[in-house]
N, C-alpha and C positions, 0 to 999 in steps of 0.2 A: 759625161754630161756635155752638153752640145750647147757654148754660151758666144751670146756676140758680147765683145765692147767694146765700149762707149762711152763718148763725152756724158758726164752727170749734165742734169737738166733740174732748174729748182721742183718741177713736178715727179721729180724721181725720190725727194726731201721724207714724205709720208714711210719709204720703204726706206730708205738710207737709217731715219730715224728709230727705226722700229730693228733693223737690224742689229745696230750701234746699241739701242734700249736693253738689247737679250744679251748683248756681250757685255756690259755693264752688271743686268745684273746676275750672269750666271761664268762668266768667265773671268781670266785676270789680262787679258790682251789691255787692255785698260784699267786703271787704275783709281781709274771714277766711281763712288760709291752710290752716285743719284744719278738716273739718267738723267741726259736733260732735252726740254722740250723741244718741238718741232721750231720754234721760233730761234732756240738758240741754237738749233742746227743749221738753221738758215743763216743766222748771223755767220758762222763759223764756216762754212760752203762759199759764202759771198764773198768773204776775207779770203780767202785760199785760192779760189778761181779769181776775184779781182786784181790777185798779185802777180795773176800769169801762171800759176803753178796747174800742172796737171788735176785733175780730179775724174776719174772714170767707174763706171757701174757694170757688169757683170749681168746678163740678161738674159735669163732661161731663152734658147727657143722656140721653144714649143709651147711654153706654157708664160712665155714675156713677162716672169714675173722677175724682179730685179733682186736677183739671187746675193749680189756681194759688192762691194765696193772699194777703192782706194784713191789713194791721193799721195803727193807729195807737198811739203810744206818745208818753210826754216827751219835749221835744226835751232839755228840762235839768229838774233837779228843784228849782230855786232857787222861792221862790213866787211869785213875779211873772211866772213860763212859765207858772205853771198853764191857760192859754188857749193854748197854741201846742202844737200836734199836730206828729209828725213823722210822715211817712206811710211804708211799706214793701210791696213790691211783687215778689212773685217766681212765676213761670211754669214749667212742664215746658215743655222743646223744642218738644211740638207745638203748643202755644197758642202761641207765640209768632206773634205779627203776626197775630193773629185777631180784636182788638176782645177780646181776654178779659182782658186789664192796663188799657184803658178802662173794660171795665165794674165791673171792682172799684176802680180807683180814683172811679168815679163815685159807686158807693157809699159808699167810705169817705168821702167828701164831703161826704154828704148826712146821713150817721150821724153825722156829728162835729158837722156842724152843729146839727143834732135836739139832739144832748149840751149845746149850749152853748159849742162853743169856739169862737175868732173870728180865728183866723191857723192855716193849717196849711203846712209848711215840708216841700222834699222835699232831701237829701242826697243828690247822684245821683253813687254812687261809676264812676269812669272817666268821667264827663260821658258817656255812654252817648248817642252821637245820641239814639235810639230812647224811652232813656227822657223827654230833652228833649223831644222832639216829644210825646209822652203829655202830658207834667204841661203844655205849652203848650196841650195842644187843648183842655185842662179850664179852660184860665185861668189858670194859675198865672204868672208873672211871674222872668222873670231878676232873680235879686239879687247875684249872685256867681259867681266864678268861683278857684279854689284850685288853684294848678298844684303839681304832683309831690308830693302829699301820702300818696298811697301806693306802694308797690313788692310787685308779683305778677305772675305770669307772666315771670318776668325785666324788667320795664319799669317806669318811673315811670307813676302814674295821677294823672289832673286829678279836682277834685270841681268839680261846680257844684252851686248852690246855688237852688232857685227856691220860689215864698212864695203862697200862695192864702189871700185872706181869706173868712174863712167868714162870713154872716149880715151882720150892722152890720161887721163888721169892727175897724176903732177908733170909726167916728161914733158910737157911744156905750159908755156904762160897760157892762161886762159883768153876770151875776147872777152875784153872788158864790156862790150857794148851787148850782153846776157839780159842785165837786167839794172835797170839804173838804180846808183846809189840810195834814195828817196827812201824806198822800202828796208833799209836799215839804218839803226838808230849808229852814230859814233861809237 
């Protein structure tokens, strides 16, 4: 499947939304029970790109329909996270198992890296084979594993947890001058 991407754009919101709506309610990538509206996705879009953080969309080309999207975001907003990215990853039906959740997460990878951060962490709600096998092919590294920590679709879900260092990683101090303090609470 042959996809450009791209910076997300609030007009891209209608398809993001609608995406995110089908993984809610037919997947456990998420752990949300109600989608929720285009207006609270715009809240939540607004907050993530105004903090500087990546957000990008996945974009048929032939048929420009905006097939998948990702983002990075805080995993915690204490200031000592300020370098650890969580990464987020969601596809329409027909992308799926096309290389189109590789190639945005290779992205978001690379863009994070560029930014400055030097750990990014994936919370993979339902321990999703599919999505293990992605974040392992990029590198990323088993760190955990969380049994029955959600209930949807009538069943308990597992979360795993796996951790990709960006750039230096920890072998050196970070540049503090990334992203200013402000954006995390003490």
């Amino acid at each position: 499947m042959s996809v450009t991407l791209r910076d997300a754009v609030a007009a891209d919101l209608p398809a993001i939304t609608e995406i995110y709506r089908e993984s809610v309610l037919n997947g456990v990538a998420t752990y949300e029970i109600t989608p929720p509206s285009e207006a609270e996705m715009a809240l939540r879009f607004s907050t993530i790109t105004g903090s500087g953080y990546p957000y990008i969309v996945a974009q048929e080309d032939h048929g420009r329909a905006i097939i998948g999207y990702a983002y990075a975001s805080a995993f915690r907003t204490r200031t000592a996270y300020r370098f650890l990215v969580e990464d987020s990853i969601y596809l329409a039906p027909e992308a799926r198992g096309k290389g189109v959740g590789r190639a945005l997460l290779a992205e978001l990878v690379k863009r994070c890296t560029a930014l400055g951060f030097r750990q990014m962490v994936a919370v993979i709600g339902g321990a999703h084979p599919s999505s293990i096998a992605l974040h392992r092919a990029l590198g990323f590294e088993h760190q955990g594993f969380m049994k029955a920590t959600g209930f949807k679709h009538g069943r308990w879900l597992d979360t795993a947890i796996m951790q990709l260092a960006l750039g230096d990683g920890a072998a050196s101090d970070p540049d503090e001058g990334v992203y200013p303090d402000t954006l995390y609470r003490t």
